[in-house]
Backbone bond lengths (Angstrom), bond angles and torsions (degrees), N, CA, C in turn:
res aa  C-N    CA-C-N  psi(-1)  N-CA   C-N-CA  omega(-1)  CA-C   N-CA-C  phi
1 X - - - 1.462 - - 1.506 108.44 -
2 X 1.369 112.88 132.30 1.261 98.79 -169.14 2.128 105.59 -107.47
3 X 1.192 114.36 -178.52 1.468 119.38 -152.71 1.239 96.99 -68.47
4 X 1.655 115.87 157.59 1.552 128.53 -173.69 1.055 119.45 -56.59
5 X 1.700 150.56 130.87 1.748 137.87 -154.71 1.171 69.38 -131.23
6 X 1.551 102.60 137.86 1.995 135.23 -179.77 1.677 102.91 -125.68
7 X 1.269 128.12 156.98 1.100 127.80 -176.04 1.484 83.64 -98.62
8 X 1.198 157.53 -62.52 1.478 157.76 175.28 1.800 122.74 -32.55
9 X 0.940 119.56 124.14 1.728 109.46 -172.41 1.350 102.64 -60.25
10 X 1.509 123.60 -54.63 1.413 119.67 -173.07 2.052 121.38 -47.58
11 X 1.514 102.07 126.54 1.417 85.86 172.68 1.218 138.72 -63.60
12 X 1.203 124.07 95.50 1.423 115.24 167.47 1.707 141.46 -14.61
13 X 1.153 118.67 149.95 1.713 107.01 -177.56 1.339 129.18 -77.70
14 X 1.926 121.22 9.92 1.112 163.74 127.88 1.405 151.16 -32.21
15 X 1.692 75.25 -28.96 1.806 85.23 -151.09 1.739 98.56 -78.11
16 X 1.368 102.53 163.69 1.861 107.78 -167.18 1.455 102.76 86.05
17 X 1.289 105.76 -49.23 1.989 95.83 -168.24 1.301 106.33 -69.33
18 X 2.095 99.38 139.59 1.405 110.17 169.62 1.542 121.90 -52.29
19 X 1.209 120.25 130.36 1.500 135.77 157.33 1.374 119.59 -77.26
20 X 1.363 113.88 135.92 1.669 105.29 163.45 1.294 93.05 -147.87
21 X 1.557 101.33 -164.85 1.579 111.25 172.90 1.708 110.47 -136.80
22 X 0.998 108.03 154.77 1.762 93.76 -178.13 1.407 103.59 -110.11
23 X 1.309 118.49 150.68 1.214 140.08 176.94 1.678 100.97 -26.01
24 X 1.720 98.78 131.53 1.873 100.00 146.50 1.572 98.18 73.16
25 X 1.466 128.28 -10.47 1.797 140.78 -177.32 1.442 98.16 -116.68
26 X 1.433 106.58 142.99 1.660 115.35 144.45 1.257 137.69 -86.99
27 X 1.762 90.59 -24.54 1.679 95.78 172.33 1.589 131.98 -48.56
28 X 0.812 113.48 112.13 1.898 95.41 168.48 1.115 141.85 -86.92
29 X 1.124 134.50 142.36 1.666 146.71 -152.88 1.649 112.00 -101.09
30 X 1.305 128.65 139.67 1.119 121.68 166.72 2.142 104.47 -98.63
31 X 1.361 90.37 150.25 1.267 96.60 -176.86 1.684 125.02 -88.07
32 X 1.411 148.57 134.15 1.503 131.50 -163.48 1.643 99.52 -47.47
33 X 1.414 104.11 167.17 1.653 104.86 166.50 1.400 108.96 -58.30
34 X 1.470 109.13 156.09 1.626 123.19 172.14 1.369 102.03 65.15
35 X 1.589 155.89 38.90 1.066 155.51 -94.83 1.512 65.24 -163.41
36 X 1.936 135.48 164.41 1.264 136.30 147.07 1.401 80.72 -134.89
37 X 1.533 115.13 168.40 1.295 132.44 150.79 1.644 116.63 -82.75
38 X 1.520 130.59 122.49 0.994 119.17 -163.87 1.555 125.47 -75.14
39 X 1.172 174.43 -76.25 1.370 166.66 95.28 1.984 106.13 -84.73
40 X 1.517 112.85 -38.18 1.443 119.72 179.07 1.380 105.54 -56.05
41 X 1.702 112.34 145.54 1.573 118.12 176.70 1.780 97.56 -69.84
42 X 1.533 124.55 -37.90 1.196 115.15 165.38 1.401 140.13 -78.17
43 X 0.946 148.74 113.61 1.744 117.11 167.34 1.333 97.47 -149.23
44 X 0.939 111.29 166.01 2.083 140.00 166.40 1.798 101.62 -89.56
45 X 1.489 101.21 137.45 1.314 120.74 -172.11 1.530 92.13 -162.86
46 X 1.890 83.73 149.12 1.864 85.84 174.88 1.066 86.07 -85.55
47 X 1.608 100.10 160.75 1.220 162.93 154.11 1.771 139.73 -62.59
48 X 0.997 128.46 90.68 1.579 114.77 179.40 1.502 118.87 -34.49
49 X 1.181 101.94 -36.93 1.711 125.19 169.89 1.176 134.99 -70.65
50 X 1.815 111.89 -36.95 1.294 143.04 172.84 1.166 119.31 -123.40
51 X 1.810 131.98 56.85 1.373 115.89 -152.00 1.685 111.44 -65.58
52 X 1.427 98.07 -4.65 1.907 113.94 -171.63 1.083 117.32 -90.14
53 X 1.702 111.49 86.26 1.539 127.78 -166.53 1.779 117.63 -50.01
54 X 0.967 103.33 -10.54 1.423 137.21 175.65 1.296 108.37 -57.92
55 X 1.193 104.75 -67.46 2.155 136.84 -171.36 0.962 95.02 -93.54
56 X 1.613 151.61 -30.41 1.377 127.19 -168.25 1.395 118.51 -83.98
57 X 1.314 115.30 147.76 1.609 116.25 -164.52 1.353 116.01 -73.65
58 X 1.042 137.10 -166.77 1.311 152.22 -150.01 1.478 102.15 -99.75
59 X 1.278 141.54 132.42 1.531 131.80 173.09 1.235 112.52 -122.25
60 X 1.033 119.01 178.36 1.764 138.95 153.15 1.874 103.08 -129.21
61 X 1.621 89.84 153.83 1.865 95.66 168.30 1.669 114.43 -90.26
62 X 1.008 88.52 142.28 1.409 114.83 -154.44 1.943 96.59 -113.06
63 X 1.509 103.63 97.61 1.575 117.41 175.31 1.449 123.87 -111.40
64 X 1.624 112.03 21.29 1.650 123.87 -177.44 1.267 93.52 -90.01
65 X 1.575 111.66 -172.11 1.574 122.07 -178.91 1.924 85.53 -92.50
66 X 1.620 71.50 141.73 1.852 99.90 162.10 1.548 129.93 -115.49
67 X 1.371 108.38 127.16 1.442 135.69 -165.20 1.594 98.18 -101.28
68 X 1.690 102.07 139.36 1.476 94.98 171.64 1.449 106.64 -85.08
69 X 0.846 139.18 3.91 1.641 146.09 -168.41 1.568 87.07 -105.29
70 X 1.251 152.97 13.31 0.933 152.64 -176.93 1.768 138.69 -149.76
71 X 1.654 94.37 18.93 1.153 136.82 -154.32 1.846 110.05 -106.16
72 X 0.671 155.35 139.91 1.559 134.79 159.89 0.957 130.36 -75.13
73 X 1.977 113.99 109.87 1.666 105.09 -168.91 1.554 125.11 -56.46
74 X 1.277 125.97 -13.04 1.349 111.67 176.27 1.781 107.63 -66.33
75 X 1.346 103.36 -37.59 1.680 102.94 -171.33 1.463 125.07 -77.01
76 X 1.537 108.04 -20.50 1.739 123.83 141.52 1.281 104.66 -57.66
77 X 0.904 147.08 -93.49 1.697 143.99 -168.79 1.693 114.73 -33.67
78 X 1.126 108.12 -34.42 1.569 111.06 166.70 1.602 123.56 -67.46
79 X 1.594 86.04 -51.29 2.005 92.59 168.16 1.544 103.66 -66.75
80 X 0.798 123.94 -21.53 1.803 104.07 -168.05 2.090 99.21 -112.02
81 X 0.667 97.18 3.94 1.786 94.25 169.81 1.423 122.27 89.90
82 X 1.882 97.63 -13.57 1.354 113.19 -179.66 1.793 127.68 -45.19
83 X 0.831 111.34 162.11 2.076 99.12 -178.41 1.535 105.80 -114.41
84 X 1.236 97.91 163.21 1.593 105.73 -167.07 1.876 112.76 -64.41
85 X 0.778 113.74 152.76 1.476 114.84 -170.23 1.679 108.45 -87.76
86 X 1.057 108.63 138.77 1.765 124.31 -161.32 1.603 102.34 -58.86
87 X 1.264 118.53 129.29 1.620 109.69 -167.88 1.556 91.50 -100.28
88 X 1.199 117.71 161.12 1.808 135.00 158.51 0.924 115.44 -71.35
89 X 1.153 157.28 132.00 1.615 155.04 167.02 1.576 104.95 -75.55
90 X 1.160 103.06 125.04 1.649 92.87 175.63 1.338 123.52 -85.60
91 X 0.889 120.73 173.00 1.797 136.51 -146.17 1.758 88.95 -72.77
92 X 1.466 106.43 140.54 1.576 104.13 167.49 1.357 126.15 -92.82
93 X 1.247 113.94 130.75 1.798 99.48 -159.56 1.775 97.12 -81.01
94 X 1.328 98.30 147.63 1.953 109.10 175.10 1.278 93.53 -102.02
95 X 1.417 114.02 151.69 1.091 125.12 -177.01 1.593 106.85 -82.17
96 X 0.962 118.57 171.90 1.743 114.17 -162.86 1.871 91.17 -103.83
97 X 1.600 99.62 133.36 1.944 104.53 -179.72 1.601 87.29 111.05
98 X 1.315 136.30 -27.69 1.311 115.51 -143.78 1.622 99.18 -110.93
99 X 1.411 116.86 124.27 1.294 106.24 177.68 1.383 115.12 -75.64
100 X 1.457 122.86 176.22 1.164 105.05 -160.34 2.130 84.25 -153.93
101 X 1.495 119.71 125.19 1.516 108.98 -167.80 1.470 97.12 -84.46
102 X 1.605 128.78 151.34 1.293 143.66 -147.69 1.513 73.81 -95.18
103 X 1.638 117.94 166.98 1.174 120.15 135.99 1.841 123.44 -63.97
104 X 1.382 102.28 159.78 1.427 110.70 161.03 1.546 122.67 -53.78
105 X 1.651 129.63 129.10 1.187 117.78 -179.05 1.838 101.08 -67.84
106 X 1.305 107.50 163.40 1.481 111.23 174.83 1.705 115.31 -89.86
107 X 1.498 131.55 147.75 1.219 118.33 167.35 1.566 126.61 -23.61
108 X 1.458 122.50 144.89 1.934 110.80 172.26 1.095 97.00 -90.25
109 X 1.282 99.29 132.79 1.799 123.19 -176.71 1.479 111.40 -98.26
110 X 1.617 97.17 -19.37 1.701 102.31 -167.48 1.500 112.93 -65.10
111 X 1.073 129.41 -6.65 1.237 125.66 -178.37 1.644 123.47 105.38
112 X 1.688 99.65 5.23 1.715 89.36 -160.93 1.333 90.10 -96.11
113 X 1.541 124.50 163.10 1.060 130.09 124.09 1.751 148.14 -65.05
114 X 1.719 106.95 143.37 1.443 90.22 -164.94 1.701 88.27 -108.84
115 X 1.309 93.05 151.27 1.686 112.73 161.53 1.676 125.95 -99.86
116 X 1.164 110.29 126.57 1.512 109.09 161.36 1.060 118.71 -71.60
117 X 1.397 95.19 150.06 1.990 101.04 -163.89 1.358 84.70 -104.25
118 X 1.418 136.46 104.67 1.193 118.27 148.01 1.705 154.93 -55.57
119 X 1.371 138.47 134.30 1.102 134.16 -162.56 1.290 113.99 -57.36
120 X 1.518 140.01 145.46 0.965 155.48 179.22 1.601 124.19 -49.96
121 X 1.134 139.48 115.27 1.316 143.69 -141.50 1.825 102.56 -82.67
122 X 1.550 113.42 104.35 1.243 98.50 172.13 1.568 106.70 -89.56
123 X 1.927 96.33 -171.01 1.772 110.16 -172.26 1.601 84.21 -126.53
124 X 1.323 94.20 -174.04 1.525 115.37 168.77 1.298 119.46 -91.06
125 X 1.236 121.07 140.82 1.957 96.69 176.11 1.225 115.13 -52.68
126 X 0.741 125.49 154.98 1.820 130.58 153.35 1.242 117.81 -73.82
127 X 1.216 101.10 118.00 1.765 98.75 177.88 1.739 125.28 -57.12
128 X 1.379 99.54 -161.73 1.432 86.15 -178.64 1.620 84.14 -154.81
129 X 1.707 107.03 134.89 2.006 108.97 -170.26 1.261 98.93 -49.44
130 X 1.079 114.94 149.80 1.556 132.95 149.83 1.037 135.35 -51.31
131 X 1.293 91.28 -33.36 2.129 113.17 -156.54 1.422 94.43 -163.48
132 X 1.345 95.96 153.84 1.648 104.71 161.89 1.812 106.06 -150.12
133 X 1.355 113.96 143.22 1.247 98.56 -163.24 2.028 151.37 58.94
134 X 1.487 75.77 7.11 1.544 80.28 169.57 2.001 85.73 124.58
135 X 1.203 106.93 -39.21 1.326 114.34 -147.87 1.664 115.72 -95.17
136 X 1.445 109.75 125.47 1.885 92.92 169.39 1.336 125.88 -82.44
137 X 1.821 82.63 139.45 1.869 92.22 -167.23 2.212 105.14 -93.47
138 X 1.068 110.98 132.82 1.568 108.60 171.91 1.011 110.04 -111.84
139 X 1.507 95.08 112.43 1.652 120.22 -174.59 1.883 108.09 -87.35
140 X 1.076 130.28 157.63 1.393 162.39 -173.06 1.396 116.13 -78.75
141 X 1.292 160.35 156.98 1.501 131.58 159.85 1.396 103.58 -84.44
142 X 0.867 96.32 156.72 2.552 120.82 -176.52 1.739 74.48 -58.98
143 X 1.232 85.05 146.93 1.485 99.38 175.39 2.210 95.06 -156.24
144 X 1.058 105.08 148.44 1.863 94.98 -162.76 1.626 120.14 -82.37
145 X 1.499 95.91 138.85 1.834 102.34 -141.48 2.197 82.67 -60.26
146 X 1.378 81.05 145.00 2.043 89.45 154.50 1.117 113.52 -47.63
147 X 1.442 117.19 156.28 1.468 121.80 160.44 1.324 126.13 -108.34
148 X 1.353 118.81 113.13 1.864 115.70 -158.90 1.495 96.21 -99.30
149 X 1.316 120.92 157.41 1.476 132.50 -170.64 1.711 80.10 -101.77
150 X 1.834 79.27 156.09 1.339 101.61 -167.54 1.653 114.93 52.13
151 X 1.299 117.92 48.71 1.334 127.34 173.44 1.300 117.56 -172.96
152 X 1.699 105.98 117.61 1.552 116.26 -166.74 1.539 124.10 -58.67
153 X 0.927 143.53 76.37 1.514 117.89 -174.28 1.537 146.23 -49.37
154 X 1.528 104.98 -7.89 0.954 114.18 171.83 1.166 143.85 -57.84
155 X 1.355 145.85 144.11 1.370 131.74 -144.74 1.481 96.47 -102.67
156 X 1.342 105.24 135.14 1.724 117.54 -152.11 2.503 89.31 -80.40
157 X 1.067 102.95 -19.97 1.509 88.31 -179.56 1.505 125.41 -93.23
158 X 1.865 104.73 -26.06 1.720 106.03 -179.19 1.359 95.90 -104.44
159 X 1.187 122.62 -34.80 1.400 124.41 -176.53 1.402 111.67 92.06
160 X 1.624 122.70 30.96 1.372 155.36 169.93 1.940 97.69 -72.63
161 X 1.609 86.54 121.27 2.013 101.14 -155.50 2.048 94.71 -62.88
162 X 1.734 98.85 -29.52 1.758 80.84 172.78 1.802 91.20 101.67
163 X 1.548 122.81 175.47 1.814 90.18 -8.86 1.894 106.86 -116.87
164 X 1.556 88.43 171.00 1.859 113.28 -157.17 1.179 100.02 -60.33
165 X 1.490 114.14 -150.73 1.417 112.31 -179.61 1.815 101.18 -130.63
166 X 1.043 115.79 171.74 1.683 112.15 165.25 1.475 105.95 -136.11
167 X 1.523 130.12 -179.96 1.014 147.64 173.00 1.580 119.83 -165.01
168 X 1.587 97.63 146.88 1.609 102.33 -175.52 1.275 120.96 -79.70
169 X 1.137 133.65 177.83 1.422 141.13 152.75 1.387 111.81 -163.52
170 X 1.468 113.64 141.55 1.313 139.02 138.79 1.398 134.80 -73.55
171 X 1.839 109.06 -178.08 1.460 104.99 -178.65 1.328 77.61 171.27
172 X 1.675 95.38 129.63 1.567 121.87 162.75 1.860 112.00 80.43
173 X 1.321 119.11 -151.87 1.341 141.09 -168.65 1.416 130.34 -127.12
174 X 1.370 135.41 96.41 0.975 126.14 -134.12 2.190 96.31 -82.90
175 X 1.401 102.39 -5.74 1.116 107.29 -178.69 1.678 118.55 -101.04
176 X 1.420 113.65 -15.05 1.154 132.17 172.24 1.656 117.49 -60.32
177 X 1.368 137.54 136.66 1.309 145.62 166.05 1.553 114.97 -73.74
178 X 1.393 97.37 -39.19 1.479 115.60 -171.00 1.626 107.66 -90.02
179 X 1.189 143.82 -18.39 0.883 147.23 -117.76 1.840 113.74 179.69
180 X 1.614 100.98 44.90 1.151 107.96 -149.14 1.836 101.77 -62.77
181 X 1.796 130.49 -178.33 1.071 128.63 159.30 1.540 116.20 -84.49
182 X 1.305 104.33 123.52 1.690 101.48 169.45 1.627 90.26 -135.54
183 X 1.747 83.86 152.64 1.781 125.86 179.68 1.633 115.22 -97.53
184 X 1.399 139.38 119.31 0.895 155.57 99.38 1.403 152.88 -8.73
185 X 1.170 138.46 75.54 1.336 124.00 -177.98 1.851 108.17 -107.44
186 X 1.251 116.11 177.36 1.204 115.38 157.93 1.665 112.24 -172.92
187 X 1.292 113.62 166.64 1.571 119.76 -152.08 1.428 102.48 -129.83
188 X 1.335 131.59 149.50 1.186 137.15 -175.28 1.518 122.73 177.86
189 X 1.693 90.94 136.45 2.140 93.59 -162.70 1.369 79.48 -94.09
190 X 1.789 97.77 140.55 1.588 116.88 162.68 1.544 126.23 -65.85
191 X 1.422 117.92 -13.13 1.256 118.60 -164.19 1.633 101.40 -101.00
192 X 1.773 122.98 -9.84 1.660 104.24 -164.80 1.490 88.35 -141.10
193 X 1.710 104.75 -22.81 1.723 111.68 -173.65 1.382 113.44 82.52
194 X 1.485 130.46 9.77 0.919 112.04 -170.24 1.351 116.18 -78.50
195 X 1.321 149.60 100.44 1.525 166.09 -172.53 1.546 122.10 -92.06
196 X 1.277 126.19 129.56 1.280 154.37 117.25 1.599 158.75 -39.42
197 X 1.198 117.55 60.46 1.347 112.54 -178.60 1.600 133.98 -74.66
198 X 1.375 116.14 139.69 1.379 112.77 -152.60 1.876 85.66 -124.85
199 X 1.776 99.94 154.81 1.473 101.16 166.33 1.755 104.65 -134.55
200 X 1.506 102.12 96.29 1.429 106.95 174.91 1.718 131.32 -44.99
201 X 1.532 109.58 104.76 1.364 139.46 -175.05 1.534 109.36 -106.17
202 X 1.470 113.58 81.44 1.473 126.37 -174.10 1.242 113.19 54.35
203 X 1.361 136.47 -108.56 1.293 127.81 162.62 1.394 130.66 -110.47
204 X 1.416 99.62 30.25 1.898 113.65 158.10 1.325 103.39 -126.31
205 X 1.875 83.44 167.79 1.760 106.00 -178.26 1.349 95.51 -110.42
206 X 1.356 105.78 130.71 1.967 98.23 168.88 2.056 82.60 -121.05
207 X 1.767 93.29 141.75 1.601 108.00 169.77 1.200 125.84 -68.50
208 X 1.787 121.79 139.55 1.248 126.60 -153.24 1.275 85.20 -130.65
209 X 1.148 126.27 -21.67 2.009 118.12 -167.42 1.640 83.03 -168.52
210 X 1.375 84.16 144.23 1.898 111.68 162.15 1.427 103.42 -146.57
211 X 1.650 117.28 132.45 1.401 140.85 -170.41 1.858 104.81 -117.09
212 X 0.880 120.77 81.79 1.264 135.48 -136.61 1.857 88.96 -95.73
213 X 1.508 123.91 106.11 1.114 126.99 -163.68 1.844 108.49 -73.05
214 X 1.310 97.20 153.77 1.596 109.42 -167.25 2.071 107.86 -94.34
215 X 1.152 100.94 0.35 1.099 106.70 -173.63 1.798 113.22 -81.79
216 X 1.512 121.10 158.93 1.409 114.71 -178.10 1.412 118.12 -71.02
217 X 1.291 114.35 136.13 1.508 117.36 177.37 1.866 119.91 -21.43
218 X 0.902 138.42 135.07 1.282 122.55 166.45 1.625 119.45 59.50
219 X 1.238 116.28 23.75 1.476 121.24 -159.81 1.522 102.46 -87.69
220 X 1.338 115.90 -18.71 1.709 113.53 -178.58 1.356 116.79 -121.16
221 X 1.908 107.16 30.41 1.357 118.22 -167.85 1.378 96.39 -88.93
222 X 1.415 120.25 144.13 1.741 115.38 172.53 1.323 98.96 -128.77
């Protein structure tokens, strides 16, 4: 075998060592020092790569021009003292069914600040009178007002889109002289409470109670 041919004038850190190629590869291999090629078109020879004549693959001699771009980087890295390059571990497969706990995220380094979202501001219910006129009224539970077309539901103080709830009430005996029957209604937005009680007078409401909500003007307007 004759000495290593470089396209570069300078000698390489190579040069003298046998070249071959191994079977089924294009890459080419440099051979350990003092390495011969044996007379067989096949044989096993260490390797710069494989110094374990044992493990090293199968070759042929190799008498074309040699390129270092065409060389095998492990067997450059051996001639020059360099160390093997840090491998990735590949991903571990989970078996499928099996949960598997995430890591912990790490502190944000990026610089942002985080905000708490605070919870949504409740009210108190609004009550509902007791009495009106001397008399106790028994109210119904709020149950949520209808929605009539051509009529906004929105609650005219937070500006909450609606819609509220209402509830009935009575008062008295519808058979009694003394003790006549009267009707009750009253109205109220769920989001601020602000409420209305009405005492039905043929076909008007005149106000018996207003629960006047604590919330900011317009606070649930969108």
């Amino acid at each position: 075998m004759s000495a290593l041919a470089v396209e570069t004038t300078a000698a390489p850190v190579w040069g003298g060592r046998l070249v071959v190629r191994a079977a089924g590869h294009p890459v080419l291999h440099v051979g350990l020092e003092g390495v011969t090629a044996p007379r067989m078109p096949v044989f096993t020879v260490p390797l710069e790569c494989v110094p374990d004549v044992e493990k090293a693959p199968g070759v042929r001699p190799w008498s074309g021009p040699v390129l270092e771009s065409g060389i095998c980087p492990a067997c450059l890295r051996a001639l020059r003292g360099e160390p093997e390059p840090e491998t990735i571990p590949a991903p571990r497969p989970v078996p499928a069914g099996v949960a598997e706990a995430l890591p912990e995220p790490g502190p944000d380094t990026r610089g942002r600040r985080l905000w708490a979202v605070p919870d949504p501001v409740t009210y108190a219910a609004a009550p509902l009178p007791a009495e009106h006129a001397g008399r106790p009224i028994t109210w119904s539970a709020w149950t949520t007002s209808p929605v009539i077309s051509h009529y906004d539901p929105s609650c005219e103080w937070c500006g909450d889109p609606g819609p509220g709830e209402m509830a009935g009430g009575r008062q008295g005996n519808p058979m009694s002289s003394t003790d006549p029957l009267r009707r009750y209604v009253a109205y109220r937005c769920t989001a601020c409470q602000e409420m209305t009680a009405y005492e039905q007078v043929g076909k008007d409401l005149q106000t018996i109670a207003h629960h006047k909500s604590r919330a900011p003007k317009d606070s649930n307007r969108r």
